[in-house]
C-alpha positions in Angstrom: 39.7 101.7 18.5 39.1 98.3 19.7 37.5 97.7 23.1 38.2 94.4 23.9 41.9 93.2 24.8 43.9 92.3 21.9 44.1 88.8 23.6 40.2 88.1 23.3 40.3 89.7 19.6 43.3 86.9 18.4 40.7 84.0 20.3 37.8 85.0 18.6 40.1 84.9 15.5 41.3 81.5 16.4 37.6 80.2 17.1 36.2 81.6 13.7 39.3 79.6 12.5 38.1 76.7 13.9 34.3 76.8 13.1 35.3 77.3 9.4 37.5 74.3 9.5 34.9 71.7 11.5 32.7 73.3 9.0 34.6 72.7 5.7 35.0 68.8 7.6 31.0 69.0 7.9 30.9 69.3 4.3 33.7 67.4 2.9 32.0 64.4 4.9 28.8 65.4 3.1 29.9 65.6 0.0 31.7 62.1 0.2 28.3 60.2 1.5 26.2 61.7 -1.3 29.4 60.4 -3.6 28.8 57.1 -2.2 25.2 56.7 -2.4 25.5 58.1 -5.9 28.2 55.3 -6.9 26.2 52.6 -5.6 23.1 53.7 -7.2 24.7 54.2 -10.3 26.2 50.0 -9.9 22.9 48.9 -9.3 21.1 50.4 -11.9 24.1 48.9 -14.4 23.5 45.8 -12.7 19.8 46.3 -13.2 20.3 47.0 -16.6 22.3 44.0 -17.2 20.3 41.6 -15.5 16.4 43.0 -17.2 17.3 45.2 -19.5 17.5 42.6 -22.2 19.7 45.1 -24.2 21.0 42.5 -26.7 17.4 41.7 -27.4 15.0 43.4 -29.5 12.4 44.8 -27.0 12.0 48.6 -27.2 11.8 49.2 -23.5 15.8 47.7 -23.8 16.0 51.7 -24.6 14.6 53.1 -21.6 16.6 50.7 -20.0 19.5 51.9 -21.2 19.1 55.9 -19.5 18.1 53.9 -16.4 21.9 54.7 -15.3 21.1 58.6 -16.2 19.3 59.1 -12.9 22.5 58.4 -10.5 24.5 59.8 -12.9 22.4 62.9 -12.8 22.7 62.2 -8.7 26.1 62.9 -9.1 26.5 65.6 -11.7 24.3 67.7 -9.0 26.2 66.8 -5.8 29.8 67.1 -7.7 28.8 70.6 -9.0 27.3 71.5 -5.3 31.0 70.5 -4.0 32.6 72.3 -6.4 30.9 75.5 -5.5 32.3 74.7 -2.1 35.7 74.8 -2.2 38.5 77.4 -1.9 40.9 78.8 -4.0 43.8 76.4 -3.1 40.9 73.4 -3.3 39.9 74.3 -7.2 43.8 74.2 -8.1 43.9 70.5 -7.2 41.1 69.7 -8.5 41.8 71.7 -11.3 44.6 69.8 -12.4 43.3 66.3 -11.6 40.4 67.5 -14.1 42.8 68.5 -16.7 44.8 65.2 -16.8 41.4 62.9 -16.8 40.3 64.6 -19.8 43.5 65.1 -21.3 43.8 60.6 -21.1 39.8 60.3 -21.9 40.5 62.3 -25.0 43.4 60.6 -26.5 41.9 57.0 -25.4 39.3 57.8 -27.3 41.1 58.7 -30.2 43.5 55.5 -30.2 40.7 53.3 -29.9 39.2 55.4 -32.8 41.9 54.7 -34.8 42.1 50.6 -33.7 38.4 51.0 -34.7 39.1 52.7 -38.2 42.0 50.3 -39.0 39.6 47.3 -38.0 40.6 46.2 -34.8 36.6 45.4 -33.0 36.1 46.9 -29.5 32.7 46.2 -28.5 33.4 47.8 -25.2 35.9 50.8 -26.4 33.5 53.2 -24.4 33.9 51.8 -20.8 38.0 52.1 -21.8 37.5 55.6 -22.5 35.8 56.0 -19.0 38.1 53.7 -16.9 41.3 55.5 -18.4 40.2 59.0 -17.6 38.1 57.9 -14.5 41.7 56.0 -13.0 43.8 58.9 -14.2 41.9 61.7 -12.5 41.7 59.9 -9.1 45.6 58.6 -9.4 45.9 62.4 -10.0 43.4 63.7 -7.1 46.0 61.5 -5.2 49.0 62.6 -5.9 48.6 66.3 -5.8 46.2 65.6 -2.3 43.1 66.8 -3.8 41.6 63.9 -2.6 41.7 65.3 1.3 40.2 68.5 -0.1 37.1 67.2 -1.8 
């Protein structure tokens, strides 16, 4: 038996609706600064890289150069993963599928320019392909099923 009106038990309803929703804003706003600093660290250490790390040369630090990037990327693995954990049941569904169809084109990018490479066809760069195919497909996906809103 409830002792307050059943009036003030559907508004305290409506406000825990709310607060959950400015909160869920709170840390979907979060989520997409610490994306941002994490995608602009991660350019300027490639840009870094690039412009000191001499990795066409034969210096040994070109190596260490090279996992420079690792430490935004690493930046983002963490803040991606703490998102994740974040989000609903109806949230992990679109992103879900957005996931499925970025690996999905990484995969068999990887495999055509495999075979290009096998039949002799030179891609110096056939990496960054693999990673702009699947990185463009998963956000044209995130778009298109509105994933994008929820992370």
């Amino acid at each position: 038996m409830s002792l307050g009106s059943p009036h003030s038990e559907a508004m305290t309803n409506e406000t825990d609706i709310e607060e959950e929703a400015r909160s869920r804003g709170v840390q979907r706003r979060r989520s997409w600064i610490r994306l941002v600093i994490g995608v602009v660290a991660y350019a300027a250490a490639m840009i870094a890289v690039r412009v000191w790390g001499h990795l066409g040369g034969t210096d040994p630090s070109r190596f260490l150069w090279a996992f420079l990037p690792l430490i935004p990327a690493a930046w983002l693995v963490i803040n991606i993963t703490i998102r994740a954990r974040q989000l609903d049941e109806y949230q992990i569904k679109l992103v879900y599928r957005a996931l499925v169809v970025g690996f999905t084109v990484a995969i068999f990018t990887a495999a055509t320019l495999g075979m290009l490479g096998i039949s002799g066809l030179y891609l110096p760069y056939a990496g960054w392909i693999v990673v702009f195919a699947g990185g463009v497909s998963w956000g044209v996906t995130n778009i298109v099923t509105g994933a994008v809103r929820q992370f």
